[in-house]
VOPAGU-2260 file (C-alpha; in pm, 1 decimal, decimal comma):
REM VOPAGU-2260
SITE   aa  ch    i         X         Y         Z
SITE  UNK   A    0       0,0       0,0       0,0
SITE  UNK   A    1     126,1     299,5     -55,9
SITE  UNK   A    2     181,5     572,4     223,5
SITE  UNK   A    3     281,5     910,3     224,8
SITE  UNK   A    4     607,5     967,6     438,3
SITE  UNK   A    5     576,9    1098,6     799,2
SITE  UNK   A    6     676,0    1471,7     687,8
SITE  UNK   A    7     456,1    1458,3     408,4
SITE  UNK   A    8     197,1    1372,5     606,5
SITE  UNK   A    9     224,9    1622,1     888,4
SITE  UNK   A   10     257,2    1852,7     614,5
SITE  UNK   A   11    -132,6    1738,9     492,5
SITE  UNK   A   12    -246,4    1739,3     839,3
SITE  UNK   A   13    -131,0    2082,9     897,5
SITE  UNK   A   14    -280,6    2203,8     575,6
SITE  UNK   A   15    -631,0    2017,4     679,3
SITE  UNK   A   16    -648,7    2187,5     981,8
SITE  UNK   A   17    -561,3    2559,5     810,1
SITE  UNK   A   18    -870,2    2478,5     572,8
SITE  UNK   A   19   -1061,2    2394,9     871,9
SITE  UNK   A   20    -953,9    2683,2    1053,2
SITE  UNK   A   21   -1036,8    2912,4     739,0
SITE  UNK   A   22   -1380,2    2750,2     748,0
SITE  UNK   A   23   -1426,2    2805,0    1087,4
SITE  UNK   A   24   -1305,2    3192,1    1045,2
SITE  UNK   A   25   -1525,9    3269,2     739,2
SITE  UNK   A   26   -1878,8    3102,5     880,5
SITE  UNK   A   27   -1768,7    3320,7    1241,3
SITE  UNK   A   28   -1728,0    3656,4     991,9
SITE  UNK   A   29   -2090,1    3521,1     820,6
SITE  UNK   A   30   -2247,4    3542,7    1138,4
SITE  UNK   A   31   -2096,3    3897,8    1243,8
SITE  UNK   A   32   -2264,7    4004,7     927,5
SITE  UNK   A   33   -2586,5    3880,2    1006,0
SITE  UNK   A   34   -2793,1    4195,6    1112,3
SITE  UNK   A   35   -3033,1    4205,1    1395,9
SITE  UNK   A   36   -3390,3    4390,5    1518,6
SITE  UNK   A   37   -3545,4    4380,1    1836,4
SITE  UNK   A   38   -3888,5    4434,6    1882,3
SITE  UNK   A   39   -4037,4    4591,0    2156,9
SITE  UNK   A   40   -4352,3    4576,6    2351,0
SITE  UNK   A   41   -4649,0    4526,6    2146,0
SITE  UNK   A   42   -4499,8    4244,0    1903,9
SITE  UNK   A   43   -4344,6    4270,1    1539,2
SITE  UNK   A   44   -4746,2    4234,1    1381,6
SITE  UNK   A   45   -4873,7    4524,9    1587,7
SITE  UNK   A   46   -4963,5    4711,0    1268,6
SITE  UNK   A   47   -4827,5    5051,0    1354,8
SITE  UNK   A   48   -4462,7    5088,0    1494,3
SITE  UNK   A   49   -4264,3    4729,6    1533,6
SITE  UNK   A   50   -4482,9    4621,7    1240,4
SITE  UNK   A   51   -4300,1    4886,5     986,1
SITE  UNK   A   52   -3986,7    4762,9    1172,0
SITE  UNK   A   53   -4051,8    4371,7    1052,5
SITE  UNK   A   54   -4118,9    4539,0     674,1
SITE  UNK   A   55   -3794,9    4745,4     661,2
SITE  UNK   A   56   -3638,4    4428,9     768,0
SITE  UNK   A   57   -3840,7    4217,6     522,4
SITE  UNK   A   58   -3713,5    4436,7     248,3
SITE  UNK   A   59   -3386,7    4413,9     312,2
SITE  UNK   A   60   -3409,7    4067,7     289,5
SITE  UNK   A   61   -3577,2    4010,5      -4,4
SITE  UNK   A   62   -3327,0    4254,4    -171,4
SITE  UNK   A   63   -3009,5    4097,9     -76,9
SITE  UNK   A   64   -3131,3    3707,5       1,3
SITE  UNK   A   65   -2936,6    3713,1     330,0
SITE  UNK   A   66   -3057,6    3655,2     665,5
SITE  UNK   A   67   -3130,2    3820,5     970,8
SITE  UNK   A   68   -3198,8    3730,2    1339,8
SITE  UNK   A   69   -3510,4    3905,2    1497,4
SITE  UNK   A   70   -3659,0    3895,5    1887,0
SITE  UNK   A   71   -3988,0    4052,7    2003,2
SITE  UNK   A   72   -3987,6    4147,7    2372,0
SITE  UNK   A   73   -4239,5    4073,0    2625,2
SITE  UNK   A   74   -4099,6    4206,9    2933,3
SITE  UNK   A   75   -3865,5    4500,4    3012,8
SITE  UNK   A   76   -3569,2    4320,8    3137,2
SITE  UNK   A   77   -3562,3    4091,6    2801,9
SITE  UNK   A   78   -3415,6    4442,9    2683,4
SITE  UNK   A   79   -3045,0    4394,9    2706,8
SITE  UNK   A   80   -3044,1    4050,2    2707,1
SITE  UNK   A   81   -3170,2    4019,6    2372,9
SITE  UNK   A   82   -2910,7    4309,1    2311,5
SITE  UNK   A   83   -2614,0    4145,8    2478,1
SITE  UNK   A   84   -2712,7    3755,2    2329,0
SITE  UNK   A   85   -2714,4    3918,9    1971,0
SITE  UNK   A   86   -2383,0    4123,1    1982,0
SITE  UNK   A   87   -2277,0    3722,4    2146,6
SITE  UNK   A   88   -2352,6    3544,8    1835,8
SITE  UNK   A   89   -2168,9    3828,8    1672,8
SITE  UNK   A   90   -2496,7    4002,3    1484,0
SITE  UNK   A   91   -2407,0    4340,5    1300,2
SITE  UNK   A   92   -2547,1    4564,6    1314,1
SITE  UNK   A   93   -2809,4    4570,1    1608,4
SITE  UNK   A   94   -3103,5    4734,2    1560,9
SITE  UNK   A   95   -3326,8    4832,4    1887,2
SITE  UNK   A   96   -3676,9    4963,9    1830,7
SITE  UNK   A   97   -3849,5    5204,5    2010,1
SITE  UNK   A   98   -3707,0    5466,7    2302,7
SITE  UNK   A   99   -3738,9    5248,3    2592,5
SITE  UNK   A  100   -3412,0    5015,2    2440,8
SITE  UNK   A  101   -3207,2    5300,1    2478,9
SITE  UNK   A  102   -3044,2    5227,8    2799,8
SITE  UNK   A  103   -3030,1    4871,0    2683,0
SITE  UNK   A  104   -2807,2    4959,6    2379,9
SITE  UNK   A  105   -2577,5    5169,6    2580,7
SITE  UNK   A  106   -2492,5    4942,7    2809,4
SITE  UNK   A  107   -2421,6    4659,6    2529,6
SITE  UNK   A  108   -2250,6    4899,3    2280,6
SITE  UNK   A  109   -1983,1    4997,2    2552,9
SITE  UNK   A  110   -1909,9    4591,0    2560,7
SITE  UNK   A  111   -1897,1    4565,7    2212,0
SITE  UNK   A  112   -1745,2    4827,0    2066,8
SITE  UNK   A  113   -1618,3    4675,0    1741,0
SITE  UNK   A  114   -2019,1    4615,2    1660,4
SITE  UNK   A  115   -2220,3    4844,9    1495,9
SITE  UNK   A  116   -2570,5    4923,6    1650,8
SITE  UNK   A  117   -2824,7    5159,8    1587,6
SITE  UNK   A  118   -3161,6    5253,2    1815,1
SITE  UNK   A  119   -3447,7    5465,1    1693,4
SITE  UNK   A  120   -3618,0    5717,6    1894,1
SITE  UNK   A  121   -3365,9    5726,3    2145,9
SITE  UNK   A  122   -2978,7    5915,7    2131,7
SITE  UNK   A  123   -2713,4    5713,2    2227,6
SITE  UNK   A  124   -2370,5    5879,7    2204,6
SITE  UNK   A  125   -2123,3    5628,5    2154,1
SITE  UNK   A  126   -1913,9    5602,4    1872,3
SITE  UNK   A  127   -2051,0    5213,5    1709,6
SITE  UNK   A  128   -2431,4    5390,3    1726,8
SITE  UNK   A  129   -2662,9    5594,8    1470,7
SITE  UNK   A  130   -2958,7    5744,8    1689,9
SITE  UNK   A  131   -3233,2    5733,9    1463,3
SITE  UNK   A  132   -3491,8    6025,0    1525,5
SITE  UNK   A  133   -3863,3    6143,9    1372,5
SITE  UNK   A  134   -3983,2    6461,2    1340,6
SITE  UNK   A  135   -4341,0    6313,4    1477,0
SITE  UNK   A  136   -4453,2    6630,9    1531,6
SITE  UNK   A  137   -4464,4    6764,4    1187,5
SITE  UNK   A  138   -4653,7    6472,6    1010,5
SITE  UNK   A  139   -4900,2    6518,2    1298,3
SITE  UNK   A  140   -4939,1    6872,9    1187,0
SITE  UNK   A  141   -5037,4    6765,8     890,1
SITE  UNK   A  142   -5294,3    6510,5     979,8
SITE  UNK   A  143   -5422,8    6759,5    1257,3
SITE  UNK   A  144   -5525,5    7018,2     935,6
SITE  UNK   A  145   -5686,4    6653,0     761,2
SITE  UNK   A  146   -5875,8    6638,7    1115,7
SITE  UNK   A  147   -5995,6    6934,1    1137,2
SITE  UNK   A  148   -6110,8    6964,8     787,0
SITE  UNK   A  149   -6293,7    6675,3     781,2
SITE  UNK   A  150   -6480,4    6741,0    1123,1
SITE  UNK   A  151   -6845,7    6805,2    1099,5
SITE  UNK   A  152   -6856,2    6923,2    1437,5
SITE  UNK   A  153   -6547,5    7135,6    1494,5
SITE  UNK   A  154   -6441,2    6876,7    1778,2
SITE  UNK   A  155   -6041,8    6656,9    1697,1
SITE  UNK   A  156   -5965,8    6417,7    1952,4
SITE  UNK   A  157   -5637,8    6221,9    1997,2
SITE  UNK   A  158   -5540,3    5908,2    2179,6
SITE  UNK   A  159   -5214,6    5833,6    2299,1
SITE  UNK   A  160   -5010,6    5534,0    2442,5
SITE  UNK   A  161   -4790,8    5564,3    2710,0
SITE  UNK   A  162   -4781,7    5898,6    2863,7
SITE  UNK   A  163   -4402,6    5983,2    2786,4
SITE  UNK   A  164   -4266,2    6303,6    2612,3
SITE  UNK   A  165   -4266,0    6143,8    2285,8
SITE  UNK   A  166   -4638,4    6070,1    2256,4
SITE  UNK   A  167   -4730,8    6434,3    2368,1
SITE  UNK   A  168   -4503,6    6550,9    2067,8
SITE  UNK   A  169   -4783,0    6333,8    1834,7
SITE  UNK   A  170   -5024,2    6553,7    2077,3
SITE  UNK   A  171   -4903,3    6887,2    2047,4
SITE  UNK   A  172   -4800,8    6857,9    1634,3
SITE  UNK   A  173   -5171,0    6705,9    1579,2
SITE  UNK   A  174   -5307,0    6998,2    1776,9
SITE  UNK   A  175   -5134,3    7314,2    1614,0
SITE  UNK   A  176   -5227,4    7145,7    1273,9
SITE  UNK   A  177   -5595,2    7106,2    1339,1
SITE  UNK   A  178   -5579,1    7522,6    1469,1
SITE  UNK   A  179   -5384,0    7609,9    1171,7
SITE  UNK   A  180   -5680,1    7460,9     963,7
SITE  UNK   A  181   -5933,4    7600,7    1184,8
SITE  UNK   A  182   -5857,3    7792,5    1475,1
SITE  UNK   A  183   -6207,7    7744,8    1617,8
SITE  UNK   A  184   -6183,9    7382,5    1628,5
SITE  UNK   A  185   -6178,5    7184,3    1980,4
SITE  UNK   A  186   -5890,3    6926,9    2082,7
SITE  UNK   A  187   -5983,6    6613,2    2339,6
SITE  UNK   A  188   -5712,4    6432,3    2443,2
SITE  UNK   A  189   -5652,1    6131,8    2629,9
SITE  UNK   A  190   -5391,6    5879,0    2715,0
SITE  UNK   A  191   -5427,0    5492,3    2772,5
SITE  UNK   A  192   -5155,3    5449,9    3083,3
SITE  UNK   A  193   -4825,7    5499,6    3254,0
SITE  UNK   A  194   -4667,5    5145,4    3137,5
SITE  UNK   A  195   -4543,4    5002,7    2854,2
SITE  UNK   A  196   -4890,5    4779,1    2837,5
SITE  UNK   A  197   -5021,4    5103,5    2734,3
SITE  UNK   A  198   -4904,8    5005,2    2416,0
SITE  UNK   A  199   -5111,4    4688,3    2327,3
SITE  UNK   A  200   -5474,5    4760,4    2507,8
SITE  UNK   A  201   -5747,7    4805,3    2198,4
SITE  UNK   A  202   -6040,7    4730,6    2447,8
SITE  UNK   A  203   -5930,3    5045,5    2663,4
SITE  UNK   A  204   -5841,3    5217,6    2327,9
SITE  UNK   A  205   -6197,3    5165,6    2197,3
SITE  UNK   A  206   -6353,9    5314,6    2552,9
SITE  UNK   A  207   -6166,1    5623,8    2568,3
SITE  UNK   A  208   -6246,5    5704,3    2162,9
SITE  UNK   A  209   -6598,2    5592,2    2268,0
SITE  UNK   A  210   -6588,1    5845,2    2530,6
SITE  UNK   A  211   -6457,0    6100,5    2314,7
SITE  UNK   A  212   -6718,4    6033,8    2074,4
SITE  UNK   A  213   -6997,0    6070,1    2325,4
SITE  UNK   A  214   -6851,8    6446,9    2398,2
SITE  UNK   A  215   -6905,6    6529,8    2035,8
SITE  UNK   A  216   -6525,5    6493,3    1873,2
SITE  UNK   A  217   -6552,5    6301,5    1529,9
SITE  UNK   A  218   -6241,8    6260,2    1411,8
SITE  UNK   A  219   -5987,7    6056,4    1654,3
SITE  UNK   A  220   -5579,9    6024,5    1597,0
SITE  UNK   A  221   -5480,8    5764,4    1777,6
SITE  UNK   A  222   -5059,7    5731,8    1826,1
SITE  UNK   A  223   -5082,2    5449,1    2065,4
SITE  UNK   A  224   -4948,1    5147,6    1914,7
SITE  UNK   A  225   -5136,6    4831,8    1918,2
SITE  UNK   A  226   -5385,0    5006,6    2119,8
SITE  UNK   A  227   -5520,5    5238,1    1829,5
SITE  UNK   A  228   -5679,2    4854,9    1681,4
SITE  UNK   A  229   -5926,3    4967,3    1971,9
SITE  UNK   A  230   -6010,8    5316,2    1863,3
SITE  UNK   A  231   -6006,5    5199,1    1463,2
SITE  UNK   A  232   -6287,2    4953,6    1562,9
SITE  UNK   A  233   -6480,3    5204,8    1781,6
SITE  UNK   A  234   -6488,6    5481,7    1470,0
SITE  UNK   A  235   -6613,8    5206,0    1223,5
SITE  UNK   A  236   -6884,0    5111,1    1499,4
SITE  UNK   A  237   -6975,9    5461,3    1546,5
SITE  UNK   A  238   -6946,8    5550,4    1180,7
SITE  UNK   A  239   -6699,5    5846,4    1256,2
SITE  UNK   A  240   -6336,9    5883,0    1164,1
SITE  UNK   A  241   -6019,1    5740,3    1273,8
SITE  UNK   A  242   -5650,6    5854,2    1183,6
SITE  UNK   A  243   -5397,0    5608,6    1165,4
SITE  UNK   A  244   -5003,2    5592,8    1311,3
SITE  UNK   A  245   -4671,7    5474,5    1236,8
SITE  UNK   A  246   -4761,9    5206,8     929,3
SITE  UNK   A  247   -5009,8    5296,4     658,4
SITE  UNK   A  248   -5356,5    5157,3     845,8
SITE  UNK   A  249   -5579,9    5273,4     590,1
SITE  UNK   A  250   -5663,1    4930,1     535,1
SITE  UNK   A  251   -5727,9    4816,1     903,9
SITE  UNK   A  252   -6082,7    5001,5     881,2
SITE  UNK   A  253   -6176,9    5146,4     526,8
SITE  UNK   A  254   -6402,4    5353,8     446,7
SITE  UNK   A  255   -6341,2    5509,4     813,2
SITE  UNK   A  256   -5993,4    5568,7     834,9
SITE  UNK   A  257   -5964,0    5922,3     705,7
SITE  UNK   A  258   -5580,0    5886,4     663,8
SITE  UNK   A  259   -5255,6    5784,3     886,1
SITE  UNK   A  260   -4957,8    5928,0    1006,2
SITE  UNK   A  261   -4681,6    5711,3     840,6
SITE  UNK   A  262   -4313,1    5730,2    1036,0
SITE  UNK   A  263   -4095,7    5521,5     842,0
SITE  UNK   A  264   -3933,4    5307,2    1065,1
SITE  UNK   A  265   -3928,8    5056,8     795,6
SITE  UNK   A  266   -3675,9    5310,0     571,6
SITE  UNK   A  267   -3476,2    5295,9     942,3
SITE  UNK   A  268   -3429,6    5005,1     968,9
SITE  UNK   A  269   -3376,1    4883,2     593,2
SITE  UNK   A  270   -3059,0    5194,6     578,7
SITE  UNK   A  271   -2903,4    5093,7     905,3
SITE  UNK   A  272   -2918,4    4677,1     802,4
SITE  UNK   A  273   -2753,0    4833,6     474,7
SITE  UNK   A  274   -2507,3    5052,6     702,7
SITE  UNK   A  275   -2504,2    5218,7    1029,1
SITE  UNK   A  276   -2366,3    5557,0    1011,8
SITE  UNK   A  277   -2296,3    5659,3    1408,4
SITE  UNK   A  278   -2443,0    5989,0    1525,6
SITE  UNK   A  279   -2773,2    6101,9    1541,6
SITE  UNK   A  280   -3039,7    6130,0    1204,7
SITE  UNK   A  281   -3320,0    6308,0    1192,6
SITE  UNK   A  282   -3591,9    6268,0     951,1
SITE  UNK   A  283   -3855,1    6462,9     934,3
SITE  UNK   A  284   -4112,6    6580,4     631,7
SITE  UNK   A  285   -3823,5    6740,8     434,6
SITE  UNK   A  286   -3619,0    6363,0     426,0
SITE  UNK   A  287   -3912,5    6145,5     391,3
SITE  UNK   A  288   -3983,3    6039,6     771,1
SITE  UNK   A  289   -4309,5    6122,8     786,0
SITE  UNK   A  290   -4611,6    6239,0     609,1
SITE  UNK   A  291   -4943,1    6181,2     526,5
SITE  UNK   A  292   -5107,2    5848,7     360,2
SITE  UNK   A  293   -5312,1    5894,2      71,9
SITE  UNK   A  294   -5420,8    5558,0    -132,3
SITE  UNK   A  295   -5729,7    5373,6    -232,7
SITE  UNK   A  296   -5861,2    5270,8     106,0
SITE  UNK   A  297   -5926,7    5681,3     201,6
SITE  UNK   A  298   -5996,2    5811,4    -175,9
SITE  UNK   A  299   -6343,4    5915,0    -115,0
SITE  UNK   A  300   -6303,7    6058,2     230,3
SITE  UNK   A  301   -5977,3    6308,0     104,1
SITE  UNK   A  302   -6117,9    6621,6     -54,4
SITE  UNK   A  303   -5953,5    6761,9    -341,8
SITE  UNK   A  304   -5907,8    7077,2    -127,4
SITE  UNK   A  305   -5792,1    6844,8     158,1
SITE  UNK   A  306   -5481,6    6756,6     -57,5
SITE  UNK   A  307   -5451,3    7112,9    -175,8
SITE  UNK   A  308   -5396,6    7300,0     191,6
SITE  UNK   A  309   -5203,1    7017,8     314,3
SITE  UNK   A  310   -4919,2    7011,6      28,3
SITE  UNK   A  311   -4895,9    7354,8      56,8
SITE  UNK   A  312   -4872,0    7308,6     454,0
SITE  UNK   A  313   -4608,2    7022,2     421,1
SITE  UNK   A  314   -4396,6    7286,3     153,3
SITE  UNK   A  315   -4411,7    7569,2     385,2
SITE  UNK   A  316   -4267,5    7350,4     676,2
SITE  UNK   A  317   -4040,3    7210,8     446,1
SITE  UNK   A  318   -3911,4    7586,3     372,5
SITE  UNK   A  319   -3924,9    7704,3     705,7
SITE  UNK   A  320   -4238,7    7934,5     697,6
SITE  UNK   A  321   -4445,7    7713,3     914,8
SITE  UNK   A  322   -4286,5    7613,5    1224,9
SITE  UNK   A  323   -4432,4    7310,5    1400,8
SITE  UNK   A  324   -4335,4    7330,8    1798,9
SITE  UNK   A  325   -4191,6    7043,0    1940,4
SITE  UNK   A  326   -4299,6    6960,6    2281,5
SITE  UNK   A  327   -3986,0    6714,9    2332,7
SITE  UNK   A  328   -3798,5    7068,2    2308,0
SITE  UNK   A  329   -4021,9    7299,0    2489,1
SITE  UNK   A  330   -4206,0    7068,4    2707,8
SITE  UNK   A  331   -4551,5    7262,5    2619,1
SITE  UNK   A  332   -4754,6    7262,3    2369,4
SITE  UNK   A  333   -4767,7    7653,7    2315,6
């Protein structure tokens, strides 16, 4: 039989293991460039905020056939372990979703500082993280004019999540849109709770916009999450008008749904899979990040001079003429 000699066989056996070590090395670089999203309270199929987090996601992968590793949270403290377990397995980047994973992303991003992350609605400032912000309050403006407009009995209402700073910017942008249409018109507002299950509650969504019905309001924005399902259903009930939040919902309730607030958290999360750029990005009207969602679900409810005041609205904010208060900035809403 024939054998290779001793050297000649070391020599193989070292060149074996190389290969295998190569191997090793380029599935351990594979998974570092497997990106990651975590979800946050209210589930990836919430149809509003996490939900336009799945589709960016979704898009990405259809576009590049690759992978990615996704978590939803249930509890607060699954936060930065989801964090810390992804940036384990070597996932970049890391995408968090929603402000309440800011701390969470901190705290991992220090550890791993070779790893690219990125968090939306919250600022991070660390040097592997792009803070990805909204400019909430200026495609509420907008929506608030739609309101307004569309009210038969001068009376807006708005339902909100969790009580927290960001939700009152929704508030306050709705608000000074549905004066600037028609400063005579009335604002309700209420919010669903203090906690994060503030977020996915439609049956207390649907009393408080029944409530607000009852006091006259017939047209209800509702930036609460998995919550506004509530509301959506209560308007179609009632027959009176809903505005949707986050994802276009114009299809949740049609016929009913006068329009919805689209934040593209989907475009977020697509550009930092495709790259994180560290620092802090805003997007507001101006880069895309919100508007207003016109299609064939809310055709017949949009007036032609609907669409006329609000593009001229969403130009002059654009240019600077119309400034839109934010309440994150003033904490008021004056």
């Amino acid at each position: 039989m024939f054998r290779l000699p001793r050297k000649t066989a070391a020599t193989s056996a070292a060149l074996l293991s190389a290969v295998a070590a190569a191997t090793l090395l380029a599935a351990a670089t594979s998974a570092r460039a497997e990106p990651a999203v975590i979800y946050d309270m209210g589930g990836k199929f919430d149809k509003s905020f996490n939900q336009a987090g799945f589709e960016g996601a979704e898009r990405w992968k259809k576009e590049t056939g690759k992978p990615y590793i996704e978590f939803e949270i249930s509890n607060p403290a699954q936060r930065e372990q989801a964090q810390r377990r992804m940036a384990q397995r070597g996932a970049d980047p890391i995408v968090g979703i929603g402000f309440s994973q800011g701390s969470a992303v901190e705290k991992v991003a220090k550890d791993f500082p070779k790893l690219k992350f990125a968090v939306i609605d919250a600022v991070v400032k660390l040097p592997n993280v792009q803070s990805i912000l909204f400019k909430e309050q200026e495609g509420s403006f907008l929506v608030g004019m739609m309101a307004a407009m569309a009210s038969k009995t001068g009376k807006v209402g708005f339902v909100g999540g969790m009580d927290i700073p960001l939700i009152r910017r929704f508030q306050c942008g709705f608000e000074q849109g549905a004066k600037y249409a028609n400063p005579k018109v009335e604002a309700l507002a209420n919010m669903t709770g203090t906690t994060p299950t503030a977020w996915n509650d439609p049956a207390r969504g649907a009393e408080l916009a029944k409530a607000q019905f009852a006091a006259g309001v017939d047209v209800i924005f509702a930036a609460a999450g998995g919550t506004g399902i509530g509301v959506y259903q209560a308007a179609k009930d009632a027959k009176k008008l809903a505005i949707g939040v986050d994802s276009n919902q114009n299809h949740v309730q049609p016929g009913t749904m006068l329009t919805s607030m689209v934040k593209r958290v989907d475009v977020a999360v697509y550009q930092a899979f495709k790259g994180v750029t560290p620092g802090i990005t805003n997007l507001g009207l101006k880069e895309g990040g919100v508007d207003v969602a016109l299609d064939e679900h809310n055709a017949k409810l949009v007036t032609a001079e609907m669409k006329k005041r609000v593009d001229a609205a969403r130009a002059d904010i654009i240019a600077g003429k119309i400034q839109v208060i934010d309440y994150m900035v003033t904490n008021a809403c004056k």
